[in-house]
C-alpha positions as CSV (number, residue, x, y, z in Angstrom):
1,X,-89.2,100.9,-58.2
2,X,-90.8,98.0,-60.0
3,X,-92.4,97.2,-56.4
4,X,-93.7,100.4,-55.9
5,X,-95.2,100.7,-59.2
6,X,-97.2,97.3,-58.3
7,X,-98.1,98.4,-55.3
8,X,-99.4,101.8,-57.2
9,X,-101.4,99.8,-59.2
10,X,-103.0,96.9,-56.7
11,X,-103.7,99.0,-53.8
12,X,-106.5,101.1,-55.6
13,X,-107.9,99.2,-57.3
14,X,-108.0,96.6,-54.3
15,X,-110.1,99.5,-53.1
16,X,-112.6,100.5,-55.9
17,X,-113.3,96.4,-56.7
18,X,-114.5,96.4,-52.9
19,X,-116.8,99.9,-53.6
20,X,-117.5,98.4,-56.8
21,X,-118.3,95.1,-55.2
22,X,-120.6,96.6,-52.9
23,X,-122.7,99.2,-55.3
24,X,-122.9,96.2,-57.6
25,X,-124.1,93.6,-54.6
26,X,-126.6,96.2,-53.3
27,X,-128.7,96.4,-56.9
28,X,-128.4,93.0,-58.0
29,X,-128.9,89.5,-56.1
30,X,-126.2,87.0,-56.9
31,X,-128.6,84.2,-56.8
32,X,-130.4,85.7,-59.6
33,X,-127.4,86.7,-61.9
34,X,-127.8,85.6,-65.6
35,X,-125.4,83.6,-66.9
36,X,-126.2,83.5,-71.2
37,X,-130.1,82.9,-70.6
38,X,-129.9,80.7,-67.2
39,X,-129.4,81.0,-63.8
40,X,-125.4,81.2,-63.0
41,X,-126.0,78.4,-60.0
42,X,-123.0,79.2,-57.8
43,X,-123.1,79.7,-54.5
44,X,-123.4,83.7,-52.6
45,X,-119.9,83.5,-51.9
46,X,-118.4,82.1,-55.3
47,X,-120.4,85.0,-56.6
48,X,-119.1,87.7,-54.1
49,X,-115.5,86.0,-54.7
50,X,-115.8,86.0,-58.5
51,X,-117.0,89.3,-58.7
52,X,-114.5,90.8,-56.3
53,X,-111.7,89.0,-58.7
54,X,-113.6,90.7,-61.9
55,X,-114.0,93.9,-60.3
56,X,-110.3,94.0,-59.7
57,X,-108.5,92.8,-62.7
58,X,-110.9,95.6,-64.2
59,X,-109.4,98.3,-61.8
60,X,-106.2,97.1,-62.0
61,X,-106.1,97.1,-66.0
62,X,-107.4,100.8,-65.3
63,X,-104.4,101.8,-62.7
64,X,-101.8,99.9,-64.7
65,X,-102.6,101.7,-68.2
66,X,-102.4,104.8,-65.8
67,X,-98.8,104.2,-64.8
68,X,-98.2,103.1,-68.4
69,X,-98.8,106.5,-69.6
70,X,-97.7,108.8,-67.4
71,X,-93.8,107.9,-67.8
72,X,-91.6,110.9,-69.3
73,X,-90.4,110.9,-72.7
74,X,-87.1,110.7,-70.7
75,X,-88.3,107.0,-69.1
76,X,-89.6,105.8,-72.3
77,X,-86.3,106.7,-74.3
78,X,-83.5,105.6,-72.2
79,X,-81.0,103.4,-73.5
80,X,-81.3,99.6,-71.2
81,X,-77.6,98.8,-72.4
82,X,-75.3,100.6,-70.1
83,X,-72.9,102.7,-72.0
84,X,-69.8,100.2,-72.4
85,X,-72.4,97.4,-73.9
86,X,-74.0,99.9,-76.6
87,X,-72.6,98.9,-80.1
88,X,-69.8,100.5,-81.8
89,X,-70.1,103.3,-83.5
90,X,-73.0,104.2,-81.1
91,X,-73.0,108.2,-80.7
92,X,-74.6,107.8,-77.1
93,X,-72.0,105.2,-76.5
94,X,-70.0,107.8,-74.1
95,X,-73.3,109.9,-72.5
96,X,-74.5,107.6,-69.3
97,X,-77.9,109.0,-69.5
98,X,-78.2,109.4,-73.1
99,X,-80.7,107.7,-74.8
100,X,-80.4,105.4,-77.4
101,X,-81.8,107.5,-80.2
């Protein structure tokens, strides 16, 4: 599941840094990019490279918060002990799919 959820969460936003990449590429010239009041200096491709990385971490902090919030109350509540672990005097400690609350 925990793969899944990663690939949920890379794979689109892999996708919008490259549009993003591109829209941003097309209006601005990388040799020309400001960095605080000078010229950045890198090369075309440490550009393209850097912002592809930016654009990315940015989508994927989008698609991850996404995931984040659209568990179930369900998901969010369930107990991580299984039932034989949970302390004594637990009320949950006989339900399998009780939560711990």
């Amino acid at each position: 599941m925990k793969l899944q959820r990663l690939i949920w969460v890379l794979w689109p936003s892999f996708i919008a840094a490259g549009v993003a990449e591109a829209l941003f590429f097309t209006v601005f010239d990388p040799d020309e990019l400001p960095y605080f009041g000078s010229v950045l200096g890198a090369s075309r491709l440490a550009t393209y490279s850097i912002g592809f990385f930016l654009f990315w971490l940015f989508a994927a902090s989008s698609s991850a918060l996404t995931c984040f919030f659209q568990r179930g109350s369900d998901e969010i509540n369930r107990c991580p002990l299984p039932a034989p672990a949970r302390p004594i005097g637990c009320p949950k400690r006989s339900d399998e799919n009780a939560s711990c609350r």
